[in-house]
Every structure is written in structure tokens, then in C-alpha cells.
C-alpha positions in Angstrom: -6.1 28.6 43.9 -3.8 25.6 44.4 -0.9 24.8 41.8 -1.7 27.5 39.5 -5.3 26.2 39.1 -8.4 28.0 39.1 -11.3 25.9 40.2 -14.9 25.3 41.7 -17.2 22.8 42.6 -20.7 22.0 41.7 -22.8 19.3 43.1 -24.5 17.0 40.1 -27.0 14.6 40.1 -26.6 13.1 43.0 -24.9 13.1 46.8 -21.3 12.7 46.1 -21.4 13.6 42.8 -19.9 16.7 41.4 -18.6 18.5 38.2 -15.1 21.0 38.7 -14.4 23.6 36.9 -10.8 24.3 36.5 -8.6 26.8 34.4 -4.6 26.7 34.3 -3.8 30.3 35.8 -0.8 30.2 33.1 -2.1 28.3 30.2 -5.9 29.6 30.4 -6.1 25.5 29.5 -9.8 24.4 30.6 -11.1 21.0 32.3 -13.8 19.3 33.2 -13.1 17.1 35.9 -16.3 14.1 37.5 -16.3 12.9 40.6 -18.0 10.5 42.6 -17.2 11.2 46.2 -17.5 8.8 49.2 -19.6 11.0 51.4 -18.0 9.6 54.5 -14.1 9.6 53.7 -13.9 11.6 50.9 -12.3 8.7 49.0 -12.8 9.6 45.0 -14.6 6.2 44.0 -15.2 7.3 40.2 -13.7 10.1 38.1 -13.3 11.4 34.4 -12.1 14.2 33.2 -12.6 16.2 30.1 -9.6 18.7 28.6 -10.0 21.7 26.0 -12.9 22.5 26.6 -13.6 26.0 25.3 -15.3 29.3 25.4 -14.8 31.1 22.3 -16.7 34.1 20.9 -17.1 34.6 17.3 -17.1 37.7 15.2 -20.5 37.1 13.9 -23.9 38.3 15.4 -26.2 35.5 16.8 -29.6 36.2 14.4 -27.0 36.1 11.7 -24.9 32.8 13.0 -28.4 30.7 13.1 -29.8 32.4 9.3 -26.8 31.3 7.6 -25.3 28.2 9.9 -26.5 25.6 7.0 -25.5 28.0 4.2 -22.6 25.9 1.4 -20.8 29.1 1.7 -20.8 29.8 5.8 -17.1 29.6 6.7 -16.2 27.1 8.7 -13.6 28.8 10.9 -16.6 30.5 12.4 -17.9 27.0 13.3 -14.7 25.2 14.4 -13.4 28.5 17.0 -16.4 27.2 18.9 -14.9 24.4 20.1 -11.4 24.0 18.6 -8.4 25.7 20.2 -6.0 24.9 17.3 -7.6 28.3 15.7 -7.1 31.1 16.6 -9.6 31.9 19.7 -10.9 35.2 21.2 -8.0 36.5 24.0 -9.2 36.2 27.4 -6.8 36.7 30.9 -7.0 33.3 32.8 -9.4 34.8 35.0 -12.0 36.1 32.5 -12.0 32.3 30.9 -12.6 30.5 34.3 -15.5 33.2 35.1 -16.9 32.0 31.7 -16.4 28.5 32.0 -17.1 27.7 35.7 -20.8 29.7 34.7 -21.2 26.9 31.9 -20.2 24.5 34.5 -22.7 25.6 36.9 -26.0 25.7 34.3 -25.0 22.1 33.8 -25.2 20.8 37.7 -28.0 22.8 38.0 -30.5 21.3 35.1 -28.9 17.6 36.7 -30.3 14.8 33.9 -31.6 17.8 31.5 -28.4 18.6 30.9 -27.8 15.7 28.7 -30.4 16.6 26.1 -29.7 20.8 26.8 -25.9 19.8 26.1 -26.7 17.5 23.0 -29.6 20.2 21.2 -26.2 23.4 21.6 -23.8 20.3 20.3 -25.9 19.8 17.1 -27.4 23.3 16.6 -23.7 24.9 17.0 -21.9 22.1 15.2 -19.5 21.7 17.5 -16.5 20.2 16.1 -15.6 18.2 19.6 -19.2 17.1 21.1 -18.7 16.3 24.7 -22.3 15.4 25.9 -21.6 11.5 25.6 -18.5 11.6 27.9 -20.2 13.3 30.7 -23.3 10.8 30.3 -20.6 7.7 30.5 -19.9 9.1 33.6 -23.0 8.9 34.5 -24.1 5.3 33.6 -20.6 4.4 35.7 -21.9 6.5 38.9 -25.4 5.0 38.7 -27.0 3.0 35.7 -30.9 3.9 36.6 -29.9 7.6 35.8 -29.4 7.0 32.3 -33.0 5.5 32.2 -34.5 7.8 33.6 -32.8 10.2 31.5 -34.4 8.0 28.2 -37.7 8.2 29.9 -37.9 12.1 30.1 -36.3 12.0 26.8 -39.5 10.4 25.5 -41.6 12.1 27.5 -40.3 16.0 26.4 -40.1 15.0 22.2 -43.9 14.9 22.4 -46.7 17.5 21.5 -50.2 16.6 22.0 -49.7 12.6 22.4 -48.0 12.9 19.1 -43.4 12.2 19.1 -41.6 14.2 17.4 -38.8 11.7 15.4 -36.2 14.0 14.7 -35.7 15.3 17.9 -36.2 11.7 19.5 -33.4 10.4 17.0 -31.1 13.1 17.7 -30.9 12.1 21.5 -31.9 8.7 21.5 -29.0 7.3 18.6 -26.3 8.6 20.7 -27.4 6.7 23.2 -27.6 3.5 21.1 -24.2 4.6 20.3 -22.5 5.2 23.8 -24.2 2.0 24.7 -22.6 0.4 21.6 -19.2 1.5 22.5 -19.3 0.1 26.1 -21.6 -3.1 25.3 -23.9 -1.8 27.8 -26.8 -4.2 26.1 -29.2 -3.6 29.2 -29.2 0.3 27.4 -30.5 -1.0 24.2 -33.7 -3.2 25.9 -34.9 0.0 28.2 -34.9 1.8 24.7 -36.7 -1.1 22.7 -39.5 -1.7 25.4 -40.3 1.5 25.4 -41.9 0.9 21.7 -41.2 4.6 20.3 -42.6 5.0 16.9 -40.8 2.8 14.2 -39.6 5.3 12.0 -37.0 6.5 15.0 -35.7 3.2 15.0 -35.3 2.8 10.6 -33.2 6.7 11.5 -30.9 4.6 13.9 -31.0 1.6 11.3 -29.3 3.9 8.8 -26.5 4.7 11.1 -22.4 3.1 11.2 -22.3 -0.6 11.1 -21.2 -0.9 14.2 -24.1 0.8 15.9 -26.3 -1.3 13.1 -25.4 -4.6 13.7 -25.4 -4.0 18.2 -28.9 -2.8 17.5 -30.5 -5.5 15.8 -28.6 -8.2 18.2 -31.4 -6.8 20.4 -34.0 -6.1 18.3 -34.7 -9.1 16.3 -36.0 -10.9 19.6 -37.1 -8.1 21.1 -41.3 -8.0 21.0 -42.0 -4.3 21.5 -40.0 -3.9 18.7 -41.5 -6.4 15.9 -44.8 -4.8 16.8 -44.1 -1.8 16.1 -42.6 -3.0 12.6 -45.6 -4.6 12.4 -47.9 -1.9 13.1 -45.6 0.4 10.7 -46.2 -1.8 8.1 -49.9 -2.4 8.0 -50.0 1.5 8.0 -47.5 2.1 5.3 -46.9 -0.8 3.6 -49.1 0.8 0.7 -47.7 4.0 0.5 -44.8 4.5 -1.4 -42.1 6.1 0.8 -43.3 3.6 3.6 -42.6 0.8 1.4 -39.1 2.5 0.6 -38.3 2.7 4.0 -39.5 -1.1 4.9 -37.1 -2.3 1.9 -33.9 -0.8 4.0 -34.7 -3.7 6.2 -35.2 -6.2 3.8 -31.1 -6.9 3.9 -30.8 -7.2 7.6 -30.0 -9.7 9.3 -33.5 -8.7 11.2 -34.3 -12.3 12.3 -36.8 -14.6 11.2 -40.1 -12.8 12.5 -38.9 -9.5 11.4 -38.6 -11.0 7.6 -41.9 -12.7 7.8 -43.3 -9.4 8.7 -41.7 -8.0 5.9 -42.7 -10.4 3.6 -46.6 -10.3 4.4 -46.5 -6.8 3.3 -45.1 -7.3 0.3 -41.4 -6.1 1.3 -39.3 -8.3 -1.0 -36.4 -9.7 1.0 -32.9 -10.7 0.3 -32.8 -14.7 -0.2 -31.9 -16.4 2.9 -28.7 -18.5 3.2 -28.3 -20.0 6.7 -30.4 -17.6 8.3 -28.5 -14.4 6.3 -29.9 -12.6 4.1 -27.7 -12.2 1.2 -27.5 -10.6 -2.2 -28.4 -12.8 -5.1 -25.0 -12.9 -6.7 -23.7 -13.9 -3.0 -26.0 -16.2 -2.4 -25.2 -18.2 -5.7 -21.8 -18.6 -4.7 -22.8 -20.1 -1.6 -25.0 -22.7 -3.3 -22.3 -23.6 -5.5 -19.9 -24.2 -2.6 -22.5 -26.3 -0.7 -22.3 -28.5 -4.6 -18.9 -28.6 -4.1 -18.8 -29.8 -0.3 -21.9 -32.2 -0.3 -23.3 -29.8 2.9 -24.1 -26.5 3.4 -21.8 -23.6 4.9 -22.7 -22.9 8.0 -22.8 -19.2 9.5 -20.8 -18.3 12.0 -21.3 -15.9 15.1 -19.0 -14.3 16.8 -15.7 -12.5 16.1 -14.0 -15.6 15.8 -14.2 -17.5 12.6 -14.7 -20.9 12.6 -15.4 -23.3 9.9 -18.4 -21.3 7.5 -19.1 -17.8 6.7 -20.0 -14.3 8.1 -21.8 -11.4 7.1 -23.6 -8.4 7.7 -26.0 -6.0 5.1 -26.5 -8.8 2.3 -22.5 -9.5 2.3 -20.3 -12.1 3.0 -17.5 -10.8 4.8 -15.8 -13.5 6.1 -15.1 -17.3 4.7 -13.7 -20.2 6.2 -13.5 -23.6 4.4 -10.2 -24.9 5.7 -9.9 -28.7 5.7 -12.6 -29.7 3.5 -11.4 -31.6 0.9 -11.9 -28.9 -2.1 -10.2 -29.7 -5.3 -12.0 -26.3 -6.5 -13.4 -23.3 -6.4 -16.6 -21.6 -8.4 -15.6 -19.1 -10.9 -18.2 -17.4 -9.2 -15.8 -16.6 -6.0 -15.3 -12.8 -7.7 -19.2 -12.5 -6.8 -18.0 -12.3 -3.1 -17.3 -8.1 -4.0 -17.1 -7.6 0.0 -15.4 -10.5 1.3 -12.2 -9.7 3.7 -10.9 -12.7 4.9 -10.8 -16.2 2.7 -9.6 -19.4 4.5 -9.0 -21.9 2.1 -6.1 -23.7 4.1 -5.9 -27.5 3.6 -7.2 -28.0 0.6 -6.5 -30.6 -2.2 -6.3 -26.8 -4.4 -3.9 -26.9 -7.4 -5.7 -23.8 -9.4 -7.0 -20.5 -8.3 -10.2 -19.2 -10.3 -9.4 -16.3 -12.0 -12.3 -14.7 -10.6 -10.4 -14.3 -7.4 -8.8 -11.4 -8.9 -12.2 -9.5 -8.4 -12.4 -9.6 -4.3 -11.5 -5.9 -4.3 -11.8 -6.0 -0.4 -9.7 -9.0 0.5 -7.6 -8.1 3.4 -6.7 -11.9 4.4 -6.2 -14.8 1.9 -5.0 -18.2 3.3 -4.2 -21.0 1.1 -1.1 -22.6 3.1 -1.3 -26.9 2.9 -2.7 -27.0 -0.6 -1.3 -28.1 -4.3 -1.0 -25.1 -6.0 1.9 -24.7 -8.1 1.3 -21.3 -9.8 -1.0 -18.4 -8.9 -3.1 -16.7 -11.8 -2.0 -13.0 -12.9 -4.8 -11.9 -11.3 -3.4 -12.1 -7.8 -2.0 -8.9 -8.3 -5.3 -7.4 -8.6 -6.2 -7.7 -5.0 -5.4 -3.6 -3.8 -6.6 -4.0 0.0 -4.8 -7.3 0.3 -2.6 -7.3 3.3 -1.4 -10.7 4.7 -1.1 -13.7 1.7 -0.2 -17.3 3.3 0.9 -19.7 0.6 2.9 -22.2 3.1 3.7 -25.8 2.1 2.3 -25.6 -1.7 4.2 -26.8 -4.6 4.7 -23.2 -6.2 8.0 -23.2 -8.7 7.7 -19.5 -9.6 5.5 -16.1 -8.5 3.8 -13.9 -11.0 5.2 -10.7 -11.9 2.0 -8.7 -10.9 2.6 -9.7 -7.1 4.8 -6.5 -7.2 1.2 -4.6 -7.4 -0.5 -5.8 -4.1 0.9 -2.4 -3.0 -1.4 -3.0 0.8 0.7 -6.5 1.3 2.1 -6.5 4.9 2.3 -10.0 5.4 4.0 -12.4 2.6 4.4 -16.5 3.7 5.8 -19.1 1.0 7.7 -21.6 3.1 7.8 -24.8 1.8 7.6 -24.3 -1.8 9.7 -24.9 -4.9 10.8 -21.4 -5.0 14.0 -20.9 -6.9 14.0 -17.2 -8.0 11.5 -14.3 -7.1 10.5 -11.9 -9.4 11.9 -8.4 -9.7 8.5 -7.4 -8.7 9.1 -7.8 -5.7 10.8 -4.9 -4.8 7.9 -3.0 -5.4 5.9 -4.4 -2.4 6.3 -1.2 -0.2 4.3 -1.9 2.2 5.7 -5.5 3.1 7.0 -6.0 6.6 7.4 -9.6 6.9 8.1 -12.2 4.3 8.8 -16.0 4.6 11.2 -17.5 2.7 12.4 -20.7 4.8 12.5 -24.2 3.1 12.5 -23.1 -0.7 15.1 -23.2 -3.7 16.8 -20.1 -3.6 19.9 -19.5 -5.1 19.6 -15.4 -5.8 17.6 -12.7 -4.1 16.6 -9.7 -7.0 18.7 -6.4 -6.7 15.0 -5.0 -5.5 15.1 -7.1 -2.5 16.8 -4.0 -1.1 13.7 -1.4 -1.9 11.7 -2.4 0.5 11.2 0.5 3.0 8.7 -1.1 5.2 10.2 -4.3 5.6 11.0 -5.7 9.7 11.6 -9.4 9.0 13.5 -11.7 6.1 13.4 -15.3 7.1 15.8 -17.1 4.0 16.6 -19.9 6.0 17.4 -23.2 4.0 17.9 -22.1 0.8 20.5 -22.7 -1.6 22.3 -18.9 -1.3 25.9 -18.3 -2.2 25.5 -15.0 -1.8 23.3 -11.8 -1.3 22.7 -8.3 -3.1 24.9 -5.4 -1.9 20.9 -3.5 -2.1 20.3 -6.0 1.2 22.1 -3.2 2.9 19.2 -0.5 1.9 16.6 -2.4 4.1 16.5 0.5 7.1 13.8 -0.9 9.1 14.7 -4.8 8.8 15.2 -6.3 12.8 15.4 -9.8 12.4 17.1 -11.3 9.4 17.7 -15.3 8.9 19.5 -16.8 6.7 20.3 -20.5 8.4 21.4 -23.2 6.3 22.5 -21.6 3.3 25.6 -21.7 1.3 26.8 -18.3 2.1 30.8 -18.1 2.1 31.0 -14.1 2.6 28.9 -11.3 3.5 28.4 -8.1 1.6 30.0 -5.2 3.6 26.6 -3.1 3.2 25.2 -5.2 6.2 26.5 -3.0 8.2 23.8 -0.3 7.4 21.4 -2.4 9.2 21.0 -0.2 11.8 17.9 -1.3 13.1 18.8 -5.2 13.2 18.4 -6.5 16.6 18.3 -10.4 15.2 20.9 -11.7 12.8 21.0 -15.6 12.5 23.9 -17.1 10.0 23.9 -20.4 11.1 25.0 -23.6 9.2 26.2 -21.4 5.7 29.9 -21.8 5.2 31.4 -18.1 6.0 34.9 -18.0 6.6 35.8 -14.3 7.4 33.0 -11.7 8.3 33.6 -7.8 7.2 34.5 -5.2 9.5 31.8 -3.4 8.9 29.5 -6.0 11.0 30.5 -3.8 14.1 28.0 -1.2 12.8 25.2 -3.0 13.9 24.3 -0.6 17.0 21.0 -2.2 17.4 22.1 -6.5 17.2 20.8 -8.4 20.1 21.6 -11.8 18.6 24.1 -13.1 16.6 24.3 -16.7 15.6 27.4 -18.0 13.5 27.1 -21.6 14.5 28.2 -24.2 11.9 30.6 -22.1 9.8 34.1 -21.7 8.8 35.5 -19.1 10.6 39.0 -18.7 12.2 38.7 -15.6 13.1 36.2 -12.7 14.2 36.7 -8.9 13.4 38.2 -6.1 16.0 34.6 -4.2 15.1 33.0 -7.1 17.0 33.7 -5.7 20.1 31.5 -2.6 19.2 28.1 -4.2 19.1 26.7 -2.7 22.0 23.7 -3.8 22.5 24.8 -7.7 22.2 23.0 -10.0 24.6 23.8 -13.5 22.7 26.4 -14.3 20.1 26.7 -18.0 19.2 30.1 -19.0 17.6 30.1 -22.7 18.3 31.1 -25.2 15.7 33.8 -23.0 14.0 37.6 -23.2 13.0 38.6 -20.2 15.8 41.5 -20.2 17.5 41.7 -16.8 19.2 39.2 -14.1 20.0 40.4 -10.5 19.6 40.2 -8.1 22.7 37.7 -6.0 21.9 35.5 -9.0 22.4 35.4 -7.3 26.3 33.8 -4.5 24.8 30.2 -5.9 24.7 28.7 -5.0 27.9 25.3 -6.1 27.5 26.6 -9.6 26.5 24.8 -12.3 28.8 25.6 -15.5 26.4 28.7 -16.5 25.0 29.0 -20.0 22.7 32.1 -21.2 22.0 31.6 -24.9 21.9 33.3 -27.1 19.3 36.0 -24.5 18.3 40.1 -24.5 18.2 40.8 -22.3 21.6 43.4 -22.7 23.5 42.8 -19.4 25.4 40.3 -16.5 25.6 41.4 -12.9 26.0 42.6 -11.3 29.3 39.6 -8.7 28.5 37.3 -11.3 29.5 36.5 -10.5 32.6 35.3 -6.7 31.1 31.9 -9.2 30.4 29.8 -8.0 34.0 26.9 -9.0 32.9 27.7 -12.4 30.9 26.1 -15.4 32.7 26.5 -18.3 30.4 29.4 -18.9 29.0 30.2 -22.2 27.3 33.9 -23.4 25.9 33.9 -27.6 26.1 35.1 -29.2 22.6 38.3 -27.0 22.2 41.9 -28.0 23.0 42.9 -27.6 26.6 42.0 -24.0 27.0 44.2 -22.0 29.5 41.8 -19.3 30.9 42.9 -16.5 32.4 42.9 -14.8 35.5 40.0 -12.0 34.5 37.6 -15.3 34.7 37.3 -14.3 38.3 35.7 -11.0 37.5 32.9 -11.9 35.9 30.4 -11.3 38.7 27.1 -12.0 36.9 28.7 -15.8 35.7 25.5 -18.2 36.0 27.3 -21.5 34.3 30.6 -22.3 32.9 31.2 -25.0 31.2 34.5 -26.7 30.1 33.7 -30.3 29.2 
């Protein structure tokens, strides 16, 4: 026992290759730990290891565990102190728990590949809550690939009886498989399972799995012989029956490829109408043929994970549409038909309307319509509940709907470059809004609800026509950058200082001639830009803004700085250019780690003898 750890070794698979037992002598905690061993120096060339794995004993008899395991009423506790150790779990010493585990440990180096499917037929028939075969054959692939196949063979090789496979045991260990091979886009996996042609129903059972495992699976299989004739075969034999046919028309909105769908349709299979090479759902489709009116062309489909110009889909959907630049004065009413559609690209566009059918794209996550000519949205926008990032840049918008309050999934708000001049109360209700941008509009107010916005990180306001800002601004806890450049702002409210996560606060070009104390609360401010203002004078509290790396005063009315302004010990920038100074403060040289400092464009400055201190001083610059 070394460092209060319990542990044994147990060769697996293959020379160097071993599985360790090891209990905490304290905690009774249990892992796994894989090795792959250089036999020579002993250097560990691959490991893994697995925590909490457990050996818990129920209260319940075996016979009666397996007659009532599938029961509605079976408790689950039962179930989940088999492999959980946030319930409460049979006490063992240290010492009883590692004899127990390291014997579990052992039967599993023993059986070498069998273990896999041994491992995977206790993980389904105990309904363990934490399945752990798939980790231990990842380790596996990574020690040596050909194990895995040869692992698949004997799979297919033991779920027989008489020349005859059984399915549901071939499915149960040949779709976590597809799956681990899935999750690491080990594609070489997925052709050693399709050439081995198993019977076709095993593959529909891994067709009607996640998505994700869905779509890596037919990347293969659509080009993959072995597999089109077994669909082939499976549908001369059960094309006629009726749960055969069922089964074939679970295909018949795959993207299966085009051999696969003439297949289908031979048999009588009816398929989904073809756009592009995608199968699509009728209402779908029609919005596609409508665009292609619109555009003179037809919208191409795109592969890949990055869109380009055209569409994406999957199971009879369109999920993703891109038809930025392309001249569209319109759109089809028929848009709303889209019922699965995430992401709309519509940037420049010749757009001036929306359809009101766009209110009915219930899974919209992404809608950009920056560079168009849109100068009000439809009531409907509201309507969008999974909408999280809305880009409405460089438009001619003059107002926003009320209902924009309701897109209660909004992270992501852009309307620079509009007409802006008020936003509506609404507004306040978007709690899930972390950045909105503001820049280049008409502003002259912000709504009292600016301030409810919980969620909220950045406000860019720059180049408005502000005079002045709610005292509710102040309510904005998680707010950390905060621009409001080229305003008209001559004060500041005093609840700014409850900013306390700000780190970015730019005031440049507004017309601010004192600042309030309070500004000193602002723990968190990195950056402070004042440029282009009014001010003569800064605040004492200035000097307690300890985490200040830059603060940018130049272009003001100042003619002294207070002494506190040696207080900021994590200043590295100070701008004074363009001011009224004739001296700085002897606490000057309290700035160690200020390297720039710039004072040229004030009277003849006297500086004082503290300059010499400054021992992290980069550039000074006087003229």
C-alpha cells in the first residue's frame, strides 16, 4: 500500500497492457486505472482512468431483482445504489471494498475482448445508472485499433444460433459501437461494421437512434455496397408485408443517398421529394421552390458545419439557411413552413418587410438580417421563444416592436446603424440578454427598464444623442464593458458606482464636467476613457480603483490631479495629453508599475522629484 492506496495489477489484452485496481484506504473511493506499458522502460505510453466505480449490495434477493427489474412500480433506489454513490450504499471497511472490487477487476483481464460484451449484457440487464463498458473499450481502440475488430467479429459470431443472428442482442452491442466511434470520428469503425453485411433490420435499430449517431452512420452507409444490398435484399423480402414496409418508410426521410432511394422507390417505399439531393418534407420543399422563383437559381446544399451560401438539413428538415447577398427584395410567406430551421442568414438584402410568417420558426436560434432596408419589424418577431442572437445592423429601423420584450432566450441583440430614437419599455424584459448594440443610432433616453436586465455583460451606446442616463443603469450587476462615446452626457448618475463587475467604461467625446464620487467603487474597472470632455477636476475616490490598468484623461480642462491618483497600483497607462497641468502630484512616483505616461499639450509642467521612482516607466512623453 503506497499513499493510502490499495491496489493490484492485472494484465489485459495484451503485453504491456494492464487494468489496476485501486481503493483509497481512507475514502473507500474506487478507480480503474489503464495502462499501456513500454515493456522495455516501463515508460506509461497510454493511460485512462475510471473513478466511482462501485460495489454496492442491495436489499433485494436476486430471483426477485430480475422478476420485477421492468416492473412501473420497481423502486428505483434499488437500481441507482448499483452504481451511484450519491445514495446511500451498503458500509464496507476500505479493505472489504478493494477485496470486492479488485475480484471484478480481475474477471475482466481474464475474459480479455469478452469482457466488452460480458460488461455491456450486466450494464443493460442491471440498468446501471453510470455504464462504463465504452470507456474501457476507448482505451482499447487507442492501445491497438485491430482489437476492437476483432472484438465486432466475435460479436457477430456469438449473437448467432443455428446460422440464424439474433438482432437484439447484435444491436445492443453493435450501436454502442457506432456510438463510441461516433464520438471519436473513428470512421474506419463504421466500414468494418458495414462490410460485415449483418442483417438489415440491426442497422434500421441503429437508424432510430440520436441524430448524431444517425447522420455519422449514413455518411458511411449511403456508399457503402454491403450495405445497399442488404436494403435491397430486406426489401424484396418484406416490401409486401406490412410491418416491413413500416420499417422501409423510416428511411424514406434520410438523407440515404441516391441508390438507397431508388431502392426504396422500386419497392414501393414512397420517399420524401428531393431538393438538391435532400429529401425534404413537402411543406419544406415548397419553400425552397419558391426561393429558387425568387433567386432565378436553385439553393444549393451545403456540407459541412460551416454554412455557406444555401441550405442544410437532416430527417426531411431544413435546419440551416443562408441567402446572404442575393439580391432579395422578398421573402415567401411560406418561410413559417421552415418549423425546424435554426439559423436564417438573410444579410445583404435589398429587404424592407419581414413576412409575418417568420413569426412561426419556433426553433430559430440565429436570425441575421444586418445590411438590408428594413425599417420596422412585424409584431410577430416576438414570437420567436428559442431565439438567441438577432443581428439587425445598418437597416433603416425608426422604432422596435413592443413584443421584442418576449424573445425571453435573446442573448445577443445588434441594431447599430439604424434610426433608433427610443427603445421600448419592453426591453427590460429581455432577461436573458447579455450583449446589445446600440452604436450609431438616435438615442436621446434609455427606458427606466434598461436597468432590469440581470444577464446583461455589455452596453455599447456609443454615438447617440444622450444627455443623460437612468439612475436603474446602476442595477445592471453583471455589466463589464459599458460605452457610451460620443454622446452628450454632461453628468453621471451616482448609481454607477454599483457597477461592481465593470472592468471597461468608455466616456469619450460627451461633455462631462465633474464625475461623482462614487465612481471610486468600481473595484473591478480596467479601463477608463474620459477623453474629449470638460472636466477640471477628477474625484479623491479615483485613487481607489484598484484594479486600473489604463485611464485616458486627454483632451480635458484639468489643472491638477488629486493625490490619491498614486493609489492605483495596477495603473500601466496614464493620458494626459491636451490638458491645463502645470504639475502632477508628488504621489506620482507610488505608480510601480505605470509604463506609459503621456503629458505634451499642457503648460510648462514642473514634474516632480517622485518621476525618478517610477521603475516600470517604458515612454514619457513631454512634447
Amino acid at each position: 500500500m503506497a499513499n493510502n492506496v490499495l491496489e493490484e495489477k492485472f494484465p489485459f489484452l495484451q503485453e504491456g497492457v494492464f487494468l489496476i485496481a485501486q481503493v483509497n484506504a481512507m475514502t473507500g473511493q474506487q478507480r480503474l486505472l489503464m495502462q499501456k506499458v513500454d515493456p522495455r522502460t516501463g515508460q506509461v505510453l497510454i493511460k485512462d482512468a475510471i473513478n466511482c466505480i462501485h460495489v454496492a449490495v442491495g436489499n433485494i434477493p436476486t430471483e426477485e431483482f430480475e422478476a420485477t427489474a421492468d416492473a412501473a412500480d420497481f423502486p428505483e433506489d434499488v437500481l441507482r445504489i448499483r452504481s451511484s454513490e450519491k445514495l446511500k450504499e451498503i458500509s464496507l471497511a476500505p479493505e472489504e471494498r478493494f477485496q470486492a472490487f479488485k475480484s471484478w477487476v480481475a474477471g475482466i483481464a481474464e475474459v480479455g475482448l469478452d469482457a466488452f460484451k460480458l460488461q455491456r449484457d450486466i450494464e443493460v440487464a442491471g440498468k446501471l445508472a453510470y455504464p462504463i463498458v465504452s470507456r474501457i473499450m476507448t482505451f482499447a481502440v487507442k492501445v491497438d485499433p485491430t482489437l476492437l475488430t476483432e472484438h465486432i467479429e466475435n460479436i457477430v459470431r456469438e449473437c448467432q444460433h443455428e446460422g440464424t443472428h439474433h438482432v437484439a442482442s447484435l444491436t445492443a452491442n453493435i450501436l454502442p459501437i457506432v456510438q463510441l466511434a461516433q464520438k471519436h470520428h473513428y470512421d474506419w469503425i463504421l466500414e468494418v461494421i458495414l462490410d460485415l453485411a449483418l442483417p438489415f433490420p440491426v442497422y434500421l435499430n441503429i437508424l432510430k437512434s440520436d441524430q448524431r449517431t444517425v447522420n455519422f452512420f449514413l455518411k458511411s452507409a449511403r456508399h457503402n455496397e454491403p450495405f445497399l444490398d442488404e436494403l435491397q435484399a430486406y426489401a424484396e423480402q418484406n416490401s409486401g408485408d406490412e410491418n416491413g414496409a413500416r420499417e422501409l418508410e423510416t428511411l424514406s426521410y434520410m438523407d440515404v443517398g441516391a441508390r438507397a432511394r431508388e431502392i426504396l422507390l422500386k419497392f414501393g417505399v414512397p420517399c420524401l421529394p428531393d431538393y438538391s439531393g435532400m429529401p425534404l418534407f413537402p411543406p419544406e420543399y415548397a419553400v425552397l421552390e419558391e426561393l429558387e422563383e425568387l433567386l432565378g437559381k436553385p439553393v444549393p446544399k451545403e456540407g459541412g458545419t460551416r454554412l455557406k451560401h444555401g441550405f442544410q438539413g437532416e430527417g426531411g428538415h431544413v435546419l440551416k439557411l443562408d441567402l446572404s447577398n442575393q439580391d432579395l427584395k422578398s421573402l415567401p410567406e411560406t418561410l413559417g413552413n421552415l418549423q425546424s430551421l435554426q439559423v436564417l442568414k438573410l444579410e445583404d438584402n435589398h429587404l424592407t418587410i419581414l413576412p409575418a410568417s417568420v413569426g412561426d420558426l419556433k426553433s430559430l436560434q440565429r436570425l441575421f438580417l444586418q445590411e438590408n432596408k428594413l425599417s420596422a419589424l412585424p409584431q410577430v418577431i416576438g414570437n420567436l421563444p428559442s431565439l438567441q442572437l438577432l443581428d439587425l445592423r445598418f437597416n433603416k429601423l425608426v422604432f422596435l416592436p413592443e413584443t421584442l420584450g418576449n424573445l425571453q432566450s435573446l442573448q445577443v441583440l445588434k441594431l447599430e446603424g439604424n434610426q433608433l430614437t427610443t427603445l421600448p419599455a419592453s426591453v427590460g424584459n429581455l432577461r436573458s440578454l447579455q450583449r446589445i448594440n446600440l452604436r450609431r443610432n438616435m438615442l436621446s433616453a434609455l427606458p427606466q427598464g434598461t436597468g432590469n436586465l440581470p444577464s446583461l455583460q455589455l452596453l455599447d451606446l456609443s454615438y447617440n444623442k444622450l444627455d443623460f442616463l437612468p439612475e436603474t443603469l446602476g442595477n445592471l450587476q453583471s455589466l463589464r464593458v459599458l460605452k457610451l462615446e460620443g454622446n452628450q452626457l454632461t453628468v453621471l448618475p451616482a448609481s454607477v458606482g454599483n457597477l461592481r463587475s465593470l472592468q471597461g467604461l468608455n466616456l469619450n467625446c460627451n461633455k462631462l464636467s465633474v464625475l461623482p464620487e462614487t465612481l471610486g467603487n468600481l473595484q473591478s474597472l480596467q479601463i477608463l476613457k474620459l477623453e474629449g470632455n470638460q472636466l477640471t477636476a477628477l474625484p479623491t475616490s479615483v485613487g481607489n480603483l484598484n484594479s486600473l490598468q489604463s485611464l485616458d484623461l486627454k483632451k480635458n480642462m484639468l489643472t491638477s490631479l488629486p493625490e490619491s491618483i498614486g493609489n492605483l497600483q495596477s495603473l500601466q497607462s496614464l493620458e494626459l495629453t491636451g490638458n491645463q497641468l502645470t504639475s502632477l502630484p508628488e504621489s506620482i512616483g507610488n505608480l510601480h508599475t505605470l509604463q506609459y505616461l503621456y503629458l505634451y499639450g499642457n503648460k510648462s509642467i514642473l514634474l516632480p522629484e517622485s518621476i525618478v521612482q517610477l521603475s516600470s516607466l517604458k515612454e514619457l512623453r513631454l512634447s
